[in-house]
KOLNU-491141 format. One line per 10 residues: number of its first residue (from 0); their letters; for each residue x, y, z of C-alpha. Coordinates in pm, 1 decimal. Example, Ala and Ser with C-alpha at 12.3 -4.5 7.8 and 13.67 -1.06 7.14 Angstrom:
<recs>
0) as) 1230.0,-450.0,780.0 | 1367.0,-106.0,714.0 $
</recs>
This chain:
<recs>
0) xxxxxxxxxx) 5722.4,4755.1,4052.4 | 5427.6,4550.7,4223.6 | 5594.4,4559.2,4570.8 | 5696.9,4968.2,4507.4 | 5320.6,5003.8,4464.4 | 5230.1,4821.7,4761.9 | 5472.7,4984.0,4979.4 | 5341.5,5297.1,4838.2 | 4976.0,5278.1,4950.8 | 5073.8,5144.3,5265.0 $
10) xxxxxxxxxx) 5256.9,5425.8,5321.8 | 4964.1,5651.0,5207.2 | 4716.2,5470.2,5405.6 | 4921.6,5534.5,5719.4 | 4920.4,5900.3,5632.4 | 4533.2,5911.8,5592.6 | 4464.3,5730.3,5927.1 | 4714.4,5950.3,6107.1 | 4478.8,6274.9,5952.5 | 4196.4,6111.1,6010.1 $
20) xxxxxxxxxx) 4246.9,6046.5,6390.0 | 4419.8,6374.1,6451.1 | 4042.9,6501.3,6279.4 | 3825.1,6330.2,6536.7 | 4042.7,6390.3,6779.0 | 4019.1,6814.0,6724.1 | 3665.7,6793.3,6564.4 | 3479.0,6602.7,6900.4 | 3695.9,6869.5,7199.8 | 3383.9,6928.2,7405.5 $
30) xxxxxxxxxx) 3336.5,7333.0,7485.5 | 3060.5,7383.6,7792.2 | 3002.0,7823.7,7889.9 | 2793.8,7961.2,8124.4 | 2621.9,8275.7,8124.2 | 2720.5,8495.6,8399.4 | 2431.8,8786.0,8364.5 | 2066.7,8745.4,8229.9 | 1923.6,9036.3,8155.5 | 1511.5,9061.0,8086.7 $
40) xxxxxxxxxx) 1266.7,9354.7,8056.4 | 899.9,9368.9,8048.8 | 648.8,9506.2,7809.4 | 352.6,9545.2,7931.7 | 86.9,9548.1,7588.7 | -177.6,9800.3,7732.3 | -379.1,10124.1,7608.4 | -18.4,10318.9,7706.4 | 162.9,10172.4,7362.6 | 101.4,10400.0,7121.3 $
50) xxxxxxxxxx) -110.9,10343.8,6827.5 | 109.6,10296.0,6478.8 | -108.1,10486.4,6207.7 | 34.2,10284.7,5945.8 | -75.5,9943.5,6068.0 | -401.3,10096.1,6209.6 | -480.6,10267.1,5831.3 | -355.8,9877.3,5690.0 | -594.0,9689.5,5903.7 | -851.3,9933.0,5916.3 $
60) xxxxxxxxxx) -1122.0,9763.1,5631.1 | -1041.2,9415.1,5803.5 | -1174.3,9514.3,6115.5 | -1467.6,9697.7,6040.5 | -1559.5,9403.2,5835.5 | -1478.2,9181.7,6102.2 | -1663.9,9399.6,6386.7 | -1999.4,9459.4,6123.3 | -2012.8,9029.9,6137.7 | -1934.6,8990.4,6508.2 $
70) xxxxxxxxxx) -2168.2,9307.1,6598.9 | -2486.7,9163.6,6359.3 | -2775.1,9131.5,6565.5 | -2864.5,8702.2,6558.1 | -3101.5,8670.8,6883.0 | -3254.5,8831.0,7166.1 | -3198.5,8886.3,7530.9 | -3520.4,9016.5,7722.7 | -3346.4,9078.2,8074.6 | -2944.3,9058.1,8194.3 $
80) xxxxxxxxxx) -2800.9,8660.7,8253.9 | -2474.3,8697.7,8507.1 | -2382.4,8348.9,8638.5 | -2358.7,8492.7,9006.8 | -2761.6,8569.0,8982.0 | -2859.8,8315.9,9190.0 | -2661.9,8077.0,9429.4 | -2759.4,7713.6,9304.0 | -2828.3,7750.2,8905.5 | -2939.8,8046.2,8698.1 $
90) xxxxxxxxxx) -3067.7,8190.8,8398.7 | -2701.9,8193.7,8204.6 | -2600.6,7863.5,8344.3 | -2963.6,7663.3,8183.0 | -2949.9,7859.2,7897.4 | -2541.2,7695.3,7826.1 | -2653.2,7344.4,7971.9 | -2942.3,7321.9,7722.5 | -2759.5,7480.1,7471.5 | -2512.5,7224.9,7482.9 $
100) xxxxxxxxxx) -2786.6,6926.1,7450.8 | -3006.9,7100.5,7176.3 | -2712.7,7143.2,6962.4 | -2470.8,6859.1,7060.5 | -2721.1,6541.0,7101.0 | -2821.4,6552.6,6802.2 | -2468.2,6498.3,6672.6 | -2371.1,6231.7,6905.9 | -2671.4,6020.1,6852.9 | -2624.7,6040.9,6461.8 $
110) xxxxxxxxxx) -2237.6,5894.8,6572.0 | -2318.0,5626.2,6843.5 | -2730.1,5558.7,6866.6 | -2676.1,5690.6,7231.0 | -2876.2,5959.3,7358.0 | -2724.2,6200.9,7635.5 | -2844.7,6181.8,7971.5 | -2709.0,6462.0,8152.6 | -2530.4,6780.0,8045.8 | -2232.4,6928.6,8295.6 $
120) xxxxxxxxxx) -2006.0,7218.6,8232.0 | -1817.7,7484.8,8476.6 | -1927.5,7749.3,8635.5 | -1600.1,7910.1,8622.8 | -1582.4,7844.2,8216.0 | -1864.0,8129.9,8200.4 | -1633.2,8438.5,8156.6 | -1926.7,8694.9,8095.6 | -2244.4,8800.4,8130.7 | -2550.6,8875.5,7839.0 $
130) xxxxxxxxxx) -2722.8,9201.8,7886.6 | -3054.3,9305.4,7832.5 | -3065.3,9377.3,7422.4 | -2962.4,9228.1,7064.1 | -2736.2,8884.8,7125.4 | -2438.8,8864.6,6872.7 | -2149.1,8625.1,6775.5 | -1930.1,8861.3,6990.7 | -2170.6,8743.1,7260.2 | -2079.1,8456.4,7248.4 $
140) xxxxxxxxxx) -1736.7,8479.8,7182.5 | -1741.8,8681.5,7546.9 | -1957.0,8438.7,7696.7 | -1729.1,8146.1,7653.3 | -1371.9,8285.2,7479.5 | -1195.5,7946.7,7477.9 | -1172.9,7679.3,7203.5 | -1343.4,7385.8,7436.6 | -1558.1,7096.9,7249.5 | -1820.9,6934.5,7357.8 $
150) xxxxxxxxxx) -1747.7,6591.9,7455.7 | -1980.2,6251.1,7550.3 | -1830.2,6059.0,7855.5 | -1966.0,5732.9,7999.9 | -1947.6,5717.6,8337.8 | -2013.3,5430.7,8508.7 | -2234.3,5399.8,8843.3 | -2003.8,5431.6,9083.2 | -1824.7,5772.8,8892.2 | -2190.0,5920.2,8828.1 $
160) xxxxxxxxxx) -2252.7,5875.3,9188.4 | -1959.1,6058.5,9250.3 | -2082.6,6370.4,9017.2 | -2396.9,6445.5,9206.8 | -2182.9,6407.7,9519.0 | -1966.5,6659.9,9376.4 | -2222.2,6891.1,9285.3 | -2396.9,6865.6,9630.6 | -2064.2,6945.4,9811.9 | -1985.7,7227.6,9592.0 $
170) xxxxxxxxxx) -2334.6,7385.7,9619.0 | -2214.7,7597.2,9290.3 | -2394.9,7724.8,9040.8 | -2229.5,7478.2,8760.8 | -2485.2,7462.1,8446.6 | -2644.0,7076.1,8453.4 | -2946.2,6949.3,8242.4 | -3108.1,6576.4,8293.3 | -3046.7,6596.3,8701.9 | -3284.5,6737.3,8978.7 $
180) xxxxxxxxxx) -3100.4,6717.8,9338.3 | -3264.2,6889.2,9604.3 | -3051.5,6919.8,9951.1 | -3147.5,6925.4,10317.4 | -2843.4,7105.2,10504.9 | -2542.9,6915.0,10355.7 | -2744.0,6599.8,10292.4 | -2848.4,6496.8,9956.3 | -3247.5,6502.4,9985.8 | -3259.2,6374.0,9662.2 $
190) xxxxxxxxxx) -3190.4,6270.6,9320.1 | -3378.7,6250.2,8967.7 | -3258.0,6173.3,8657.4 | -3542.8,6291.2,8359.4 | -3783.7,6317.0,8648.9 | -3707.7,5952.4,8772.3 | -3505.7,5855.0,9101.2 | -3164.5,5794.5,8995.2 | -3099.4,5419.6,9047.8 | -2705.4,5434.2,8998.5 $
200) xxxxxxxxxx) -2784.8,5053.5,8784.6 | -2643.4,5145.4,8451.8 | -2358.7,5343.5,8267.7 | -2452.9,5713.1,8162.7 | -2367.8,5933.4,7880.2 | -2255.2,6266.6,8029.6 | -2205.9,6538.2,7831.4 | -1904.6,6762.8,7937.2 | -1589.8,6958.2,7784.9 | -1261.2,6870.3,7693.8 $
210) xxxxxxxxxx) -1095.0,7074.6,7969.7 | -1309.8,6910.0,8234.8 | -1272.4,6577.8,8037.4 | -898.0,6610.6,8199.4 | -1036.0,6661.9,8547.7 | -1038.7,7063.0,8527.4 | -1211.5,7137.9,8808.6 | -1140.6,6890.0,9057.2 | -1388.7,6700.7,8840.8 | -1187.3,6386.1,8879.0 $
220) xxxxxxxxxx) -1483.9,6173.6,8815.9 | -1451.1,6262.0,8419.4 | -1084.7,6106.4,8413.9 | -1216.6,5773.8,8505.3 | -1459.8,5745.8,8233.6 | -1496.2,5420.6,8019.4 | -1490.3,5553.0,7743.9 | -1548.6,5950.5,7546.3 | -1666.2,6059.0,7218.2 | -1567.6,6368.7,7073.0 $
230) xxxxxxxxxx) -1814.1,6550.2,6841.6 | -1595.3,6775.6,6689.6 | -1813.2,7098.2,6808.7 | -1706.7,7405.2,7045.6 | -1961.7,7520.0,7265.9 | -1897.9,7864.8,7129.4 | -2004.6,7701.2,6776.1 | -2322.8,7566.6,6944.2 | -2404.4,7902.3,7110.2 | -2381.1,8095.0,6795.4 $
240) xxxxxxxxxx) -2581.3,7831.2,6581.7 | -2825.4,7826.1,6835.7 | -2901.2,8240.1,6831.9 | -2916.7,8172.8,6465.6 | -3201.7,7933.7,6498.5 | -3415.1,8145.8,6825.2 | -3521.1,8509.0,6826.6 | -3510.2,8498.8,7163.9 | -3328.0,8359.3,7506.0 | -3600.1,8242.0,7694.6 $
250) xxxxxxxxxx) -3407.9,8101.1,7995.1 | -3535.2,8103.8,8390.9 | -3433.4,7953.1,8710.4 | -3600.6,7692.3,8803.9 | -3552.8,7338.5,9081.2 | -3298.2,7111.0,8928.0 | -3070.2,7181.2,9254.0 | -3236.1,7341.3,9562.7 | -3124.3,7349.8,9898.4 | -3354.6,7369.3,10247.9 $
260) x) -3206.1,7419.6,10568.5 $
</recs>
């Protein structure tokens, strides 16, 4: 009866290995297709696409809620700020440069101890104008659209060197604060730093933004930094919290970068 048994199960585990191979064998057959036509359209999302009444009536008391908070008067403007005003810096640019510092160093120097020593954003990260008139939070959100933070790099000598080099080459209008350089032709006349000559003998605490931070901007200077401090603050943030705290822009241009044939 034992050895029935035994021949038995033998028997039956021969069957179940047999299945089981014949299973991976079938299950693992490898299929590959390839598409022989792609077809793609475009929609273009413009004033042409009709308006849908029902989502327009649903959304309706959002937005005028939403437009009576962006629209509520916070500051004021006395004449138009366009970042093409004037070649080297203007009115727009110093107003986001000391924007930036007013509302940023404050936070970084609660963090680290440090103090910022010079402020630097883009030129090109100014996407509009301010107007003559009442400033808003939709001013701002026009002004500077994106999501960037403010962020504290330390640049060594040799990298902040290579900033003010930048900036003379450039001859842009990119907002700084903290710098003075003053050109003769292409030539670097000179070079203050809080009304000082810039001795290049020490690291410096550059304020920037996280896109630039990446070296956005050909900025390349930023990606060798020794070391950055997020503040956990968007300049958009800054710009609005500022307008809370001043009835008015009082922003000119002034001879932190000048040029003389």
């Amino acid at each position: 009866m034992k050895i029935s048994m035994t021949a038995t199960c033998r028997k039956g585990l021969m069957v179940f290995a047999f299945a089981e191979a014949l299973f991976i064998t079938t299950s693992c057959k490898t299929e590959s297709y390839t598409a022989e036509k792609l077809v793609a359209s475009q929609t273009r999302v413009d004033s042409t696409i009709a308006e849908v009444e029902s989502i327009s009536a649903y959304i309706a008391p959002y937005k005028k809620s939403l437009d009576s908070q962006l629209d509520m008067p916070l500051s004021f403007n006395p004449a138009d700020m366009y970042k093409n005003d004037t070649p080297l810096n203007t009115r727009i640019g110093n107003m986001m440069a000391a924007i930036s510092r007013a509302q940023g160093e404050p936070v970084f120097k609660s963090r680290t101890g440090n103090s910022v020593d010079v402020v630097l954003i883009n030129h090109g990260g100014i996407r509009a104008g301010i107007p003559a008139g009442n400033v808003t939070t939709r001013t701002a959100y026009e002004v500077m659209p994106f999501d960037n933070e403010m962020v504290i790099a330390e640049l060594a000598p040799a990298q902040m060197k290579e900033l003010v080099e930048y900036l003379a080459f450039h001859k842009r209008a990119h907002p700084f604060d903290g710098l003075e350089i003053h050109l003769k032709g292409d030539e670097i006349k000179s070079v203050t730093l809080d009304g000082k000559p810039i001795a290049y003998d020490r690291n410096y605490f550059v304020m920037t933004s996280d896109y630039l931070m990446t070296g956005g901007d050909n900025m390349d200077f930023f990606t060798k930094a020794i070391s950055s401090t997020r503040i956990d603050y968007k300049i958009r943030n800054a710009m609005i919290d500022y307008f809370k705290e001043n009835d008015t822009l009082g922003f000119d241009v002034d001879n932190r970068f000048t040029k003389e044939d």
